[in-house]
N, C-alpha and C positions, 0 to 999 in steps of 0.2 A: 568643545573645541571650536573658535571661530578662526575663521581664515581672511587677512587683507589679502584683496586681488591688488588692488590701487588704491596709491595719495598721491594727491596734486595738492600744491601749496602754490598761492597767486597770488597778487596784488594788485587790487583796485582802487586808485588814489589810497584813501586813509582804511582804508578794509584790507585785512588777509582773508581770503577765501579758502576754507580746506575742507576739502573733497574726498573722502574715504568711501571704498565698495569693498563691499566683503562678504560673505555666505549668511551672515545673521548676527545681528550686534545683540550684548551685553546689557544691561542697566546699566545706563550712567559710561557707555565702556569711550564716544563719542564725544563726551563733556571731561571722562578725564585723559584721552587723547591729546584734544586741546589745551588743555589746563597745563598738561606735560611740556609740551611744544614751547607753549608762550614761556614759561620757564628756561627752555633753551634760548628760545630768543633772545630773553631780558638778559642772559649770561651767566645763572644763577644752576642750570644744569647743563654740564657738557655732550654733545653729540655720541662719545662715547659712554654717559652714563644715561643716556637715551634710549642706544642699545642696550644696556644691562637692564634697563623698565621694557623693552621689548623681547628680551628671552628670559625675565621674570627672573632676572635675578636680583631686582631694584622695585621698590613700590614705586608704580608710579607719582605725580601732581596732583592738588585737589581739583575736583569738578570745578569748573567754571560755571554762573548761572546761569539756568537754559535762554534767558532773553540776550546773550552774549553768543549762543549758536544759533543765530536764525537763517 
């Protein structure tokens, strides 16, 4: 079981910044966080089926490639 404490989501000119802290990540659980996100962004996943990828009742986004999380 991992636990988010905090996300921060920013914007730096042409960069989003996202900041996750949590007791211990995943493989890959940080690439498909973001993967998910940008998804909601582009308009393609709604906020509320966001929620349903965070009480697992929805598969998340695909990983994004790690040179895209730096």
């Amino acid at each position: 079981m991992r636990e988010i404490y905090r996300t921060q989501v920013t914007r730096e000119d042409a960069r989003v910044l996202i900041e996750i802290e949590a007791n211990a990540f995943l493989y890959r659980m940080v690439r498909r966080i973001v993967g998910t996100l940008i998804l909601v962004g582009k308009g393609t996943l709604s906020v509320e089926q966001f929620r349903q990828v965070l009480a697992k009742q929805r598969r998340a986004g695909q990983s994004v490639p790690p040179q895209d999380c730096v």
